[in-house]
VOPADREN-317463 format. One record per residue: residue number from 1; x, y, z of N, C-alpha, C in turn; residue in three letters. Coordinates in nm, 2 decimals. Example, Ala and Ser with C-alpha at 12.3 -4.5 7.8 and 13.67 -1.06 7.14 Angstrom:
BEGIN
+-----+--------+---------+--------+---------+----------+--------+--------+---------+--------+---------+
| num | n.east | n.north |   n.up | ca.east | ca.north |  ca.up | c.east | c.north |   c.up | residuo |
+-----+--------+---------+--------+---------+----------+--------+--------+---------+--------+---------+
|   1 |   1.32 |   -0.57 |   0.78 |    1.23 |    -0.45 |   0.78 |   1.32 |   -0.33 |   0.78 |     ala |
|   2 |   1.28 |   -0.22 |   0.71 |    1.37 |    -0.11 |   0.71 |   1.29 |    0.00 |   0.79 |     ser |
+-----+--------+---------+--------+---------+----------+--------+--------+---------+--------+---------+
This chain:
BEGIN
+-----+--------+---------+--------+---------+----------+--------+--------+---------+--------+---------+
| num | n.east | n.north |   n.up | ca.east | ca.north |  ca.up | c.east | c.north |   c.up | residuo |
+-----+--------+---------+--------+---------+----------+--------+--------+---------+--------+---------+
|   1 |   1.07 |   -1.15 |   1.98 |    0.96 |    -1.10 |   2.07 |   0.89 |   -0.98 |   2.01 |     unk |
|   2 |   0.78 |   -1.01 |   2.06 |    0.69 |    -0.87 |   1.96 |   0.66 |   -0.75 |   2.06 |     unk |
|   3 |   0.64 |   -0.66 |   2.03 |    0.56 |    -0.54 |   2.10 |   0.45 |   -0.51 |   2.11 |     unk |
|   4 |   0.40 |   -0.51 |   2.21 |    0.21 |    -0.46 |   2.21 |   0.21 |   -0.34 |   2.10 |     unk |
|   5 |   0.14 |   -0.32 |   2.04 |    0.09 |    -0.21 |   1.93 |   0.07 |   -0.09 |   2.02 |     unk |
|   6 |   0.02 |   -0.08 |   2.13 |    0.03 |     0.06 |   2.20 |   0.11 |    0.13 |   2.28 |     unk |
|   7 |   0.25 |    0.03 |   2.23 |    0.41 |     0.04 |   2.34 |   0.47 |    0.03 |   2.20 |     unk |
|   8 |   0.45 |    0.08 |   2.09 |    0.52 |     0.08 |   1.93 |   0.50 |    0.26 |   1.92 |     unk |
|   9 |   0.60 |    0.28 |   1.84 |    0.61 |     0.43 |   1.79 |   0.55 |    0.40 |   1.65 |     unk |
|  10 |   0.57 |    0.54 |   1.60 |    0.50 |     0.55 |   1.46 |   0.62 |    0.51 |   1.35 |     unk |
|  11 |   0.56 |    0.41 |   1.26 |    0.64 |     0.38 |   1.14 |   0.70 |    0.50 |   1.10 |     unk |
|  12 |   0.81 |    0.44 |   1.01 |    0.87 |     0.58 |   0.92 |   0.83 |    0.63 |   0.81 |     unk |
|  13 |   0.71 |    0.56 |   0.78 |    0.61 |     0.60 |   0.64 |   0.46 |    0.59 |   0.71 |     unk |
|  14 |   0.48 |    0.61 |   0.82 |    0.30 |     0.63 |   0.85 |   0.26 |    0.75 |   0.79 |     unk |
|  15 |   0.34 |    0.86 |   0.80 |    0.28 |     0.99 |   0.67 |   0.19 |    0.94 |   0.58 |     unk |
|  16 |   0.29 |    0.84 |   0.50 |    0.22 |     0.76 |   0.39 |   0.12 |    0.65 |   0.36 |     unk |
|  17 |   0.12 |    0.58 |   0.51 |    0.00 |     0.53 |   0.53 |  -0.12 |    0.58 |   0.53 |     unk |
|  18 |  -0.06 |    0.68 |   0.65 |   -0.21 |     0.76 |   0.69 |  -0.30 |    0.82 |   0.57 |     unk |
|  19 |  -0.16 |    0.93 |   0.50 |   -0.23 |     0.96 |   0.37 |  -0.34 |    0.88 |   0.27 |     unk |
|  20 |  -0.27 |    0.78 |   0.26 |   -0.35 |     0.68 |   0.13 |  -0.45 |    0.65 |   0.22 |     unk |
|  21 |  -0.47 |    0.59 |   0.35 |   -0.63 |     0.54 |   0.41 |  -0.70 |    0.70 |   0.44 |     unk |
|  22 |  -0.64 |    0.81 |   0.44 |   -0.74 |     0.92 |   0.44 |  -0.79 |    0.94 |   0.29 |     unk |
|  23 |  -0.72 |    0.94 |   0.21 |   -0.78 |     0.97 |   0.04 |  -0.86 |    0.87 |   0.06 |     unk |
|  24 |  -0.87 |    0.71 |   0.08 |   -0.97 |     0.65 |   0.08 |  -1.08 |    0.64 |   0.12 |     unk |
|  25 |  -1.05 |    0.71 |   0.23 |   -1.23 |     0.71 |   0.31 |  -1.29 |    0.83 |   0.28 |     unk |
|  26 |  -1.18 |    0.94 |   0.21 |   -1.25 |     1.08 |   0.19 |  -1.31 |    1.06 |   0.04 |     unk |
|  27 |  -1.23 |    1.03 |  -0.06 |   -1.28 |     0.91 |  -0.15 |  -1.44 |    0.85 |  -0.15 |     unk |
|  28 |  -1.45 |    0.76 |  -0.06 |   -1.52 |     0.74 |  -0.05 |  -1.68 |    0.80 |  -0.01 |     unk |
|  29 |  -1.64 |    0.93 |   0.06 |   -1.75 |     1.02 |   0.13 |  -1.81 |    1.11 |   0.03 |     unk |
|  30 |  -1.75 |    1.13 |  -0.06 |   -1.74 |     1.19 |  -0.17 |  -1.81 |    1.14 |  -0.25 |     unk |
|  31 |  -1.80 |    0.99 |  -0.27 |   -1.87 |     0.90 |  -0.37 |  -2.03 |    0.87 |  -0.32 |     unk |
|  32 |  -2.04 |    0.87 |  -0.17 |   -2.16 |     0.90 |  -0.10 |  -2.25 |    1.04 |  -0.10 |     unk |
|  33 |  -2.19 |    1.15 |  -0.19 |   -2.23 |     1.24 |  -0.18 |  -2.23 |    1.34 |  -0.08 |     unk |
|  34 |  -2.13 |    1.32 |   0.05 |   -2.12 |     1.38 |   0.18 |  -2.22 |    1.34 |   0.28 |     unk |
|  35 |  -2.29 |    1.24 |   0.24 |   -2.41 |     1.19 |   0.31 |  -2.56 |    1.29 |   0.31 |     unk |
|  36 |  -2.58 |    1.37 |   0.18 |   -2.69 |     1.44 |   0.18 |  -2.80 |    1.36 |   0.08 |     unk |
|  37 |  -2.85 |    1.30 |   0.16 |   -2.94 |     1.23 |   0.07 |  -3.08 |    1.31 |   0.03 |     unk |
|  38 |  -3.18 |    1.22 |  -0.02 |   -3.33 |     1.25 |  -0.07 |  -3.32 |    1.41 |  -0.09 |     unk |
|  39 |  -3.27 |    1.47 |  -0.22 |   -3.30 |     1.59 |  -0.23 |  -3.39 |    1.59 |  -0.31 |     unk |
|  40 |  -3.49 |    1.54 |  -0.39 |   -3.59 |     1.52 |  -0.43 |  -3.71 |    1.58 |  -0.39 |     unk |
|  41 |  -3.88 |    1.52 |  -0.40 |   -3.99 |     1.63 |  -0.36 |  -3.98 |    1.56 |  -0.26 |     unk |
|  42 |  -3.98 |    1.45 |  -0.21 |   -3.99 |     1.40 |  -0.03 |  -3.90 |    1.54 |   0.05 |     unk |
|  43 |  -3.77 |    1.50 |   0.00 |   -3.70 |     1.58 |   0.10 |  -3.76 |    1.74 |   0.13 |     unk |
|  44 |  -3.79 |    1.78 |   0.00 |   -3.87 |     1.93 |  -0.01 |  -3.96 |    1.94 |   0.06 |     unk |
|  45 |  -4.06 |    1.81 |   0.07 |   -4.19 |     1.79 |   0.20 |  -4.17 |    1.81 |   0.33 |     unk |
|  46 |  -4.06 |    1.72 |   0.37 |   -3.99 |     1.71 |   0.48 |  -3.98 |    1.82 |   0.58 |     unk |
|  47 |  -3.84 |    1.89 |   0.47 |   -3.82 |     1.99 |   0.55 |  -3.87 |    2.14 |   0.52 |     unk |
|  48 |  -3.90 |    2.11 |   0.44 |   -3.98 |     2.22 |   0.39 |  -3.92 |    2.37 |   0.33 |     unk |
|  49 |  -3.79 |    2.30 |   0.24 |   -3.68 |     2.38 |   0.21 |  -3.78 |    2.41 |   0.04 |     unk |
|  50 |  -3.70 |    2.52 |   0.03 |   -3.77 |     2.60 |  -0.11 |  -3.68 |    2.59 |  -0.19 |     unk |
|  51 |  -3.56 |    2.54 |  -0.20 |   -3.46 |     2.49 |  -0.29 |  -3.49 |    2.40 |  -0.36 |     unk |
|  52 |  -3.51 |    2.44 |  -0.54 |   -3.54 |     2.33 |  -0.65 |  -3.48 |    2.20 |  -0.62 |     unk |
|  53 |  -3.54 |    2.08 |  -0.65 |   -3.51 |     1.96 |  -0.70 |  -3.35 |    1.93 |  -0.75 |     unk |
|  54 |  -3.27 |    1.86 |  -0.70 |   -3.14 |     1.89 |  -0.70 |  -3.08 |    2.00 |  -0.70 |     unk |
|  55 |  -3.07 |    2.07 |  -0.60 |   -3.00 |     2.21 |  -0.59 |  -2.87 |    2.19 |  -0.60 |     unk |
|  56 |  -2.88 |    2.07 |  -0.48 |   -2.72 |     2.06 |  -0.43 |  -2.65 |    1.96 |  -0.53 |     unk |
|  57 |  -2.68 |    1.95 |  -0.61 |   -2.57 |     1.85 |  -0.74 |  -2.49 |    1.88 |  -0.76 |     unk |
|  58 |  -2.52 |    1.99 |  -0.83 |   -2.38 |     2.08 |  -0.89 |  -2.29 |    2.09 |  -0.75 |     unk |
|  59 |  -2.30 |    2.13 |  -0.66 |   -2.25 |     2.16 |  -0.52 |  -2.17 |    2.05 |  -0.48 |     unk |
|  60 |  -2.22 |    1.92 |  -0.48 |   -2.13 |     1.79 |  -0.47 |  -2.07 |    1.76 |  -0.50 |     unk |
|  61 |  -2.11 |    1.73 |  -0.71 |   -2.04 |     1.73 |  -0.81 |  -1.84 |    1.83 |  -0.80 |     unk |
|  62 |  -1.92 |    1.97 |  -0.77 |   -1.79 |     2.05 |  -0.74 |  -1.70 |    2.03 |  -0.59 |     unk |
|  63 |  -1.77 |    2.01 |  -0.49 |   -1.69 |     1.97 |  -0.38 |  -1.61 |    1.82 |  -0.41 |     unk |
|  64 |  -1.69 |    1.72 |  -0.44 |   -1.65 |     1.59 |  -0.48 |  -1.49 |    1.59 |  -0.58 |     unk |
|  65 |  -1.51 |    1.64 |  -0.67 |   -1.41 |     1.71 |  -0.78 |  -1.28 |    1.76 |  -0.69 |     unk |
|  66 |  -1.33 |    1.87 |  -0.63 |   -1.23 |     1.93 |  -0.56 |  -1.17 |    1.89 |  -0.49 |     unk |
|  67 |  -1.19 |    1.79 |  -0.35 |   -1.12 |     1.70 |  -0.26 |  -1.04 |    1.60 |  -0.34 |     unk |
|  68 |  -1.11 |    1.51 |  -0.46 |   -1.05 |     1.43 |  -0.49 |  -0.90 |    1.46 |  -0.56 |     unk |
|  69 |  -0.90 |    1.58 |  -0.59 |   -0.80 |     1.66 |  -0.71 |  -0.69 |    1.66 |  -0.58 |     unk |
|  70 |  -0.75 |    1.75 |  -0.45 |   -0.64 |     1.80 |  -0.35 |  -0.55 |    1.66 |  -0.30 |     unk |
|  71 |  -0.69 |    1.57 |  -0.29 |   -0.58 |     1.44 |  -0.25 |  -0.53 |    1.35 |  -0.37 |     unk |
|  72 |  -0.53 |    1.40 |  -0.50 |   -0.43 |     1.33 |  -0.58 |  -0.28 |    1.40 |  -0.55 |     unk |
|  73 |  -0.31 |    1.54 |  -0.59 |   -0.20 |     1.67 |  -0.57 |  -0.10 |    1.63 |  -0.40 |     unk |
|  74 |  -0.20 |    1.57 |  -0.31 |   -0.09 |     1.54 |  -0.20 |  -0.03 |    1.41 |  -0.18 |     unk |
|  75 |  -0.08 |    1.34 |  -0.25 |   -0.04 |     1.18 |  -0.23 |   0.10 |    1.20 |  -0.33 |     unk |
|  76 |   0.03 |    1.28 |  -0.50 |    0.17 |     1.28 |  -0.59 |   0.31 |    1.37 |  -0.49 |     unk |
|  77 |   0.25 |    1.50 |  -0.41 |    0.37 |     1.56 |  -0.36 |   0.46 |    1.49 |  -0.23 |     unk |
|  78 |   0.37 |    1.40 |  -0.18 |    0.43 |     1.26 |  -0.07 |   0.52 |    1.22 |  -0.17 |     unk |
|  79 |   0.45 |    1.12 |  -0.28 |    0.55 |     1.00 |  -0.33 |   0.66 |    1.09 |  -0.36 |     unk |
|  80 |   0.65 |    1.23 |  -0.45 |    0.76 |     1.27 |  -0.51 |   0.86 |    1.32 |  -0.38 |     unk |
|  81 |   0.85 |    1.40 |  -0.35 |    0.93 |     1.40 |  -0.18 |   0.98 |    1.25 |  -0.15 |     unk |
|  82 |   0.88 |    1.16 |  -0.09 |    0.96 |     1.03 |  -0.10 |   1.04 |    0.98 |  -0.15 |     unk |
|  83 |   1.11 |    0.99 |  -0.26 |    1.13 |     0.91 |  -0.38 |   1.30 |    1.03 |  -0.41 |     unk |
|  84 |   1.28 |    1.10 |  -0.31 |    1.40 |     1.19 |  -0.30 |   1.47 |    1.17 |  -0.18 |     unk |
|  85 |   1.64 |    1.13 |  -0.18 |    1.71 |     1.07 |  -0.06 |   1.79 |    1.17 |  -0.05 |     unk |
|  86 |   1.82 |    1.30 |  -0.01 |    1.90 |     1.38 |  -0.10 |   2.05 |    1.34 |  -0.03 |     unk |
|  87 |   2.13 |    1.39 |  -0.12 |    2.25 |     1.38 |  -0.14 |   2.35 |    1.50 |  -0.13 |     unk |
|  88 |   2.29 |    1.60 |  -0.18 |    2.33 |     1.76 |  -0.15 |   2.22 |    1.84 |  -0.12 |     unk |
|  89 |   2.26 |    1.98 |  -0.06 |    2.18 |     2.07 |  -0.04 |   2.05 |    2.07 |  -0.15 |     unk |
|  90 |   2.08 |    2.10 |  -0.24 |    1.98 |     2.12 |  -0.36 |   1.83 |    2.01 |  -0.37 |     unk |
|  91 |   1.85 |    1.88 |  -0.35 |    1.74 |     1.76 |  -0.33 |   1.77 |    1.83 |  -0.17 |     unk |
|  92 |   1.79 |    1.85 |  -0.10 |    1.71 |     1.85 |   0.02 |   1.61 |    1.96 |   0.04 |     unk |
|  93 |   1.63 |    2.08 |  -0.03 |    1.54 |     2.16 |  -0.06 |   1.46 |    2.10 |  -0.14 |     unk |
|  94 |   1.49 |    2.05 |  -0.27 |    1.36 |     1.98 |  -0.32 |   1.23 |    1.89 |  -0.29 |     unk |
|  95 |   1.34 |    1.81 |  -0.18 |    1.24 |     1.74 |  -0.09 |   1.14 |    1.82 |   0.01 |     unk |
|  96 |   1.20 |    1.90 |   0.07 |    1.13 |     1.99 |   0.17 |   1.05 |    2.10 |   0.05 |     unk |
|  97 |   1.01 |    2.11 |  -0.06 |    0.92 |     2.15 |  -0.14 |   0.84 |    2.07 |  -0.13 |     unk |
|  98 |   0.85 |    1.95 |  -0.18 |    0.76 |     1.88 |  -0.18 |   0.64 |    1.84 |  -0.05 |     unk |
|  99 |   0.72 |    1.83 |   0.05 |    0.69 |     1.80 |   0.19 |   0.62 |    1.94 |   0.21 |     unk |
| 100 |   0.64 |    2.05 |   0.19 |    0.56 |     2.18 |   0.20 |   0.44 |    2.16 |   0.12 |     unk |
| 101 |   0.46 |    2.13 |   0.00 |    0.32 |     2.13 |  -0.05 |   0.26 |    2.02 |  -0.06 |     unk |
| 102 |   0.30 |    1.92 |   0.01 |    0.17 |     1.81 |   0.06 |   0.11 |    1.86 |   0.22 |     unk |
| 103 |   0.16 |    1.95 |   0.28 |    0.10 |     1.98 |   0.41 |   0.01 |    2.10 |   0.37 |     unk |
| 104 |   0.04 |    2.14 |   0.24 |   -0.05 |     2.28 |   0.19 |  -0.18 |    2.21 |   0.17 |     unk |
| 105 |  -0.16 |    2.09 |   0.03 |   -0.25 |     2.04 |  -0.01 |  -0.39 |    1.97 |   0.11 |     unk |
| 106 |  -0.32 |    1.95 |   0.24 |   -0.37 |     1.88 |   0.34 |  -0.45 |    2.07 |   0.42 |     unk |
| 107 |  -0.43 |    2.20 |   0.44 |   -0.46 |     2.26 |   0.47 |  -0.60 |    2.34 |   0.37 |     unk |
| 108 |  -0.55 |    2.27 |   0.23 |   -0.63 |     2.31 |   0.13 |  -0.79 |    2.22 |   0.16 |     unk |
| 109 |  -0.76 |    2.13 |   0.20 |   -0.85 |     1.98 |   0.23 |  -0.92 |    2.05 |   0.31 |     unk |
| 110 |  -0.89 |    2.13 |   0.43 |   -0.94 |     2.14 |   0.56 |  -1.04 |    2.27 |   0.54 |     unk |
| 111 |  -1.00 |    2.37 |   0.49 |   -1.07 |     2.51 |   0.37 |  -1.21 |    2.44 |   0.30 |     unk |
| 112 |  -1.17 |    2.34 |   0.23 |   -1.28 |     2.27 |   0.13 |  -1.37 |    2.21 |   0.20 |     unk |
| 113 |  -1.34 |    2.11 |   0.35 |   -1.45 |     2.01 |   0.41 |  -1.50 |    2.17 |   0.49 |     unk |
| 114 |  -1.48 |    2.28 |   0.53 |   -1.54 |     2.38 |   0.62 |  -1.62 |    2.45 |   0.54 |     unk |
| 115 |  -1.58 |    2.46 |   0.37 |   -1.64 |     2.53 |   0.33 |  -1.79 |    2.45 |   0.27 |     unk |
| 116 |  -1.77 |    2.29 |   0.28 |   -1.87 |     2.24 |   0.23 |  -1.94 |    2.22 |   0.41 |     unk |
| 117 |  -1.95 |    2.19 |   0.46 |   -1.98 |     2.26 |   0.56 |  -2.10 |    2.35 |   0.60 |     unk |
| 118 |  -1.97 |    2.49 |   0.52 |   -2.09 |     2.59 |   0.53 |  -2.21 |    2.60 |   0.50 |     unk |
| 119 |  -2.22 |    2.54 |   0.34 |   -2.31 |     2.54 |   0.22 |  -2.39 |    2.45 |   0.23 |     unk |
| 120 |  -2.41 |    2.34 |   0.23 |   -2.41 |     2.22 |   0.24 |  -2.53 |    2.16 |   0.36 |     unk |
| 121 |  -2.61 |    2.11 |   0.37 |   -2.71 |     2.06 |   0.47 |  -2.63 |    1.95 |   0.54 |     unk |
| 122 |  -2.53 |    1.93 |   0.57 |   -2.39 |     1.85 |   0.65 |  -2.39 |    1.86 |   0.79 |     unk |
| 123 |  -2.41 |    1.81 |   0.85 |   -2.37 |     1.82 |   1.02 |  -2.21 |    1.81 |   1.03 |     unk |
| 124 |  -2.20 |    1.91 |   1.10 |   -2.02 |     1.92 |   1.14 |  -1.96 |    1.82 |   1.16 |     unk |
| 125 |  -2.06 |    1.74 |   1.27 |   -1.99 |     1.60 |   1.33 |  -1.96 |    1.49 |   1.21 |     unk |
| 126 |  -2.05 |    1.50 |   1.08 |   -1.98 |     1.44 |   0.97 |  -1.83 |    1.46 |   0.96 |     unk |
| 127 |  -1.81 |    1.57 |   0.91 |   -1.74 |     1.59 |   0.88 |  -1.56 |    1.55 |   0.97 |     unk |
| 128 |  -1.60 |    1.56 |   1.14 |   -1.48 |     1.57 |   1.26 |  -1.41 |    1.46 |   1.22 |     unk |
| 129 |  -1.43 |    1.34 |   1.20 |   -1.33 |     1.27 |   1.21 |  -1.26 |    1.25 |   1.08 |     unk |
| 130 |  -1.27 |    1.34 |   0.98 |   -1.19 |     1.35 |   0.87 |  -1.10 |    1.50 |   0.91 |     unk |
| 131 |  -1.17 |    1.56 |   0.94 |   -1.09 |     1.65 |   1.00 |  -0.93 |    1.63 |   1.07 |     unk |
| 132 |  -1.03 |    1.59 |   1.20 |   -0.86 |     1.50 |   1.26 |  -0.78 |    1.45 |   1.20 |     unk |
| 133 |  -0.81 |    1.37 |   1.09 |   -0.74 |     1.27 |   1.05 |  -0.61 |    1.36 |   0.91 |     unk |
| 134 |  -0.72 |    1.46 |   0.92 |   -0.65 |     1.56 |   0.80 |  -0.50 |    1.63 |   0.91 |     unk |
| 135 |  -0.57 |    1.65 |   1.04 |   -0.47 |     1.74 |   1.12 |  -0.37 |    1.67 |   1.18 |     unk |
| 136 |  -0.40 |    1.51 |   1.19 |   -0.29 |     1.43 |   1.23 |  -0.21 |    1.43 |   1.14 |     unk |
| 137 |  -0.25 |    1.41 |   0.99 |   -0.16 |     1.38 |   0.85 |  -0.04 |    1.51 |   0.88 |     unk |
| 138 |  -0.11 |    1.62 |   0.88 |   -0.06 |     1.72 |   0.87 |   0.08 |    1.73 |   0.98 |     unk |
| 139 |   0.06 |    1.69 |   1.13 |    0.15 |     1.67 |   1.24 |   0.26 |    1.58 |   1.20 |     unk |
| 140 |   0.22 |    1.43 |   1.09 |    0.26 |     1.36 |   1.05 |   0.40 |    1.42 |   0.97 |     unk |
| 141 |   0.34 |    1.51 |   0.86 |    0.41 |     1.55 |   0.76 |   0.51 |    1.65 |   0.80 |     unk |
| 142 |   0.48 |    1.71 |   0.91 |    0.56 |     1.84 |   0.95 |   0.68 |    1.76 |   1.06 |     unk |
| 143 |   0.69 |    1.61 |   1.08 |    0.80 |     1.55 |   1.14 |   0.85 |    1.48 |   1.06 |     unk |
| 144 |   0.79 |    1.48 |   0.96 |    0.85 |     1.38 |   0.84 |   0.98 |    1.49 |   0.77 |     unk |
| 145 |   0.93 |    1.61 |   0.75 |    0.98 |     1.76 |   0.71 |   1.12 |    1.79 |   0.85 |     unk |
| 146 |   1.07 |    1.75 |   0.92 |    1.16 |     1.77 |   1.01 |   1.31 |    1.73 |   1.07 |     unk |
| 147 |   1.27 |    1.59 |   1.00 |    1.38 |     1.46 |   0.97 |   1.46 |    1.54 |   0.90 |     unk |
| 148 |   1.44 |    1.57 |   0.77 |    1.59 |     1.66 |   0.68 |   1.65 |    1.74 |   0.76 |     unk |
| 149 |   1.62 |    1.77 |   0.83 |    1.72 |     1.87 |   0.98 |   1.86 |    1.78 |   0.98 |     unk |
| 150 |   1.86 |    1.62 |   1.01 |    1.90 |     1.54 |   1.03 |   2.00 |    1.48 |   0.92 |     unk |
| 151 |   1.91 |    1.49 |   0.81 |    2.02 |     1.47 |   0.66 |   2.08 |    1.53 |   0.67 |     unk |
| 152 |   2.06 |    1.68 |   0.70 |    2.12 |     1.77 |   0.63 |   2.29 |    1.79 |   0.74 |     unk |
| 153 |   2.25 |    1.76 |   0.80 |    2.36 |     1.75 |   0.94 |   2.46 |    1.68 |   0.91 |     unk |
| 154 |   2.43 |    1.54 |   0.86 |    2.51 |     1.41 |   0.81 |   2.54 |    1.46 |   0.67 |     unk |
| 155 |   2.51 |    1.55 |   0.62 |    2.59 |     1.59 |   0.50 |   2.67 |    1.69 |   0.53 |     unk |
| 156 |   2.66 |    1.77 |   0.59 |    2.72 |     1.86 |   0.67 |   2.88 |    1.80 |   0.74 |     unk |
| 157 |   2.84 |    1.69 |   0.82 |    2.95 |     1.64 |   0.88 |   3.03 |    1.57 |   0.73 |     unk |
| 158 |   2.99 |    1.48 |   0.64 |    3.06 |     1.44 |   0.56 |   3.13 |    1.53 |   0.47 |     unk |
| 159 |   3.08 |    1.67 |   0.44 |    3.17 |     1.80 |   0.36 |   3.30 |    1.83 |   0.48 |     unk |
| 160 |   3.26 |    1.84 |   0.60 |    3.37 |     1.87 |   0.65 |   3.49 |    1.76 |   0.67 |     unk |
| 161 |   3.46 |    1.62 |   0.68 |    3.53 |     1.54 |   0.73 |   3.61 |    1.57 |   0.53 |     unk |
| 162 |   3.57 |    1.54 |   0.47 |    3.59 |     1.57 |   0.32 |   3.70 |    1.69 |   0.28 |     unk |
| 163 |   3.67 |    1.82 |   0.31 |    3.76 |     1.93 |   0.32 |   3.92 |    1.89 |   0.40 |     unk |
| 164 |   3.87 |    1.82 |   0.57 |    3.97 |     1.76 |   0.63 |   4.06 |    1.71 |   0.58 |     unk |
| 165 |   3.97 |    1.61 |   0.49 |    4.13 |     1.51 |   0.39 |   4.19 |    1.58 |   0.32 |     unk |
| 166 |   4.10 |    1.68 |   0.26 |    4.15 |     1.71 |   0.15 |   4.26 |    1.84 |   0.17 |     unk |
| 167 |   4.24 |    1.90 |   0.33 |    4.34 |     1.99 |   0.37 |   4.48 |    1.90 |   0.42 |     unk |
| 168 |   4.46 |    1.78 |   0.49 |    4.58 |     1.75 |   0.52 |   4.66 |    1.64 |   0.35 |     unk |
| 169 |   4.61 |    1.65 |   0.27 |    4.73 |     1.60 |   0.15 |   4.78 |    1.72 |   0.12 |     unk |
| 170 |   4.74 |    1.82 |   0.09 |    4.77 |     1.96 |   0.08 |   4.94 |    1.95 |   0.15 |     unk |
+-----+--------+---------+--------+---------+----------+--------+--------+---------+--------+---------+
């Protein structure tokens, strides 16, 4: 029997979902330029801006660069965190590094779309629903981070049950 999709909780790699379809659409906004079109003499007609003939290239070029870097840097710090089950203390801190700096890399995201924003002839409302989607990731990540609470417990119980045996052959 199936479940309605809106009576379902969140998978245990939606982190990782969400992530990869956010790199993709931000990816792709990027590839669109942020949606600043006709910088050319039309556009200069238009609006009647005094900013040379491609001002904003270089500007895109460097924003474009920069998102796409932040979201390789958090996708690589997801998979690597993922790809870690820890076993002792030491990988569970490893993991929870990792899981720290993919929520950084996602805070870094949010600095860069505000700061392009600033500069940028962008309407905010471009920008909101990447936004969210950056802040859900982030909510995402920080329960995904939150789960080792839970390893770390079950490892905890298995040292003691472990010492136990090992006190009563004693």
């Amino acid at each position: 029997m199936s479940v309605l999709k809106n009576r379902r909780g969140l998978s245990k790699l939606e982190f990782y979902h969400n992530a990869r379809r956010m790199r993709k659409e931000l990816t792709m906004l990027t590839l669109r330029d942020f949606g600043v079109h006709s910088r050319g003499a039309a556009f200069k007609a238009a609006t009647g801006s005094q900013q040379p003939e491609g001002f904003y290239d270089e500007l895109i070029a460097e924003f474009s660069r920069n998102i796409r870097n932040l979201l390789r840097d958090m996708m690589r710090n997801i998979t690597a965190g993922n790809t870690i089950y820890p076993v002792n203390e030491a990988e569970i801190q490893e993991r929870r590094h990792y899981q720290t700096a993919a929520i950084i890399n996602c805070e870094q995201l949010l600095q860069e779309l505000l700061y392009c924003e600033d500069v940028m002839p962008v309407k905010a409302s471009k920008f909101m629903p990447y936004i969210d989607q950056i802040e859900f990731e982030i909510k995402l990540l920080k329960g995904w981070r939150k789960a080792n609470k839970k390893i770390e417990e079950l490892l905890d119980e298995r040292k003691a049950k472990k010492e136990g045996r090992e006190q009563e052959s004693i």
